[in-house]
C-alpha positions as CSV (number, residue, x, y, z in Angstrom):
1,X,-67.8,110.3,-40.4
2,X,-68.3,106.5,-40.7
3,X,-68.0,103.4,-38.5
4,X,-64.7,101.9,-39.6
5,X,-64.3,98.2,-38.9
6,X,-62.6,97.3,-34.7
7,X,-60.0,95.8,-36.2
8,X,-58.2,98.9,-37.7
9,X,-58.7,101.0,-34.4
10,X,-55.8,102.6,-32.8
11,X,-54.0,100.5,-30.1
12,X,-52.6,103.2,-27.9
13,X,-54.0,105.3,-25.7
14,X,-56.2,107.0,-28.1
15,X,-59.5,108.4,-27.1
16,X,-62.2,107.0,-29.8
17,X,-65.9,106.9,-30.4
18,X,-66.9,103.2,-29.9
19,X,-69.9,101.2,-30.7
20,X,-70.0,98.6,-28.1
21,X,-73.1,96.8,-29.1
22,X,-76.7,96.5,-27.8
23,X,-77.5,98.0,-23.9
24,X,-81.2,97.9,-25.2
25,X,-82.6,95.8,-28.2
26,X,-82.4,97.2,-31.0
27,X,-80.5,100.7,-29.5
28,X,-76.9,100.7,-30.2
29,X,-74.4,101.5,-27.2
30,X,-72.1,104.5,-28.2
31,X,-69.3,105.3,-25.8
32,X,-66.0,107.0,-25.5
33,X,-63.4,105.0,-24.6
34,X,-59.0,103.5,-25.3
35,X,-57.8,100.4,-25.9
36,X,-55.9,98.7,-22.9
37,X,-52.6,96.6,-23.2
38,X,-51.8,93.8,-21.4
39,X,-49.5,95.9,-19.1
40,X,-52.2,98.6,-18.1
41,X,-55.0,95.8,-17.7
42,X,-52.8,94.1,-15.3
43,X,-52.3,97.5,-13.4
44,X,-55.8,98.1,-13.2
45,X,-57.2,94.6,-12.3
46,X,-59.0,94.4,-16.0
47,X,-59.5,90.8,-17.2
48,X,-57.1,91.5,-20.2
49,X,-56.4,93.8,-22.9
50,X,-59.5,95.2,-24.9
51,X,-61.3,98.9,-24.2
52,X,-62.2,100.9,-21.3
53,X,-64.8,102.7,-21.8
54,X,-66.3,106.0,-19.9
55,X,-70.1,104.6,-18.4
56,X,-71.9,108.2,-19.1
57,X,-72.2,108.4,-15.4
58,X,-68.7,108.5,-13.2
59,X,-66.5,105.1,-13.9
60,X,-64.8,103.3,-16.5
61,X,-65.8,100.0,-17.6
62,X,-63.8,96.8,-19.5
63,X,-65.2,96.0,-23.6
64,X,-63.5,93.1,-24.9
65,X,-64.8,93.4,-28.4
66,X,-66.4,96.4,-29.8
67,X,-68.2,96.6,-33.0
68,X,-67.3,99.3,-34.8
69,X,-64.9,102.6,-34.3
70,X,-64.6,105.9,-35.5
71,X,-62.2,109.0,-34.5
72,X,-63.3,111.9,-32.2
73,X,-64.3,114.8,-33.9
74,X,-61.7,117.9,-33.6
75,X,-62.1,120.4,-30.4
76,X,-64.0,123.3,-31.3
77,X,-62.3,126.7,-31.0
78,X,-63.5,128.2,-27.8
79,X,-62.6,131.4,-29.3
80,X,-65.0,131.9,-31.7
């Protein structure tokens, strides 16, 4: 897979690899996350739409402008 450019990402509640810029120098930030409408911000308290992103620990977190995006990989078969 490739990063495709923010811009073409899905704007539903889509679950999707994003690249969310620099936490460290030099080390990009790779998360799982959706975008948010206007609606659901409002509903959540977020500042306005953009992505909501899982923080690798226990909580969600608000990413106005990712970098890049790519879709999540298919769900192995736990069957084989």
């Amino acid at each position: 897979m490739t990063w495709l450019p923010i811009s073409t990402a899905p704007k539903d509640e889509t679950n999707v690899i994003l690249a969310i810029g620099e936490t460290i120098p030099d080390v990009l930030d790779v998360r799982v996350g959706s975008y948010l409408t206007t609606a659901q911000a409002l509903e959540l308290g977020a500042p306005g739409r953009g992505w909501l992103v899982w923080n690798d620990c226990c909580d969600w977190f608000y990413v106005e402008m990712p970098w890049f995006w790519m879709p999540l990989p298919a769900t192995p078969d736990a069957r084989t």
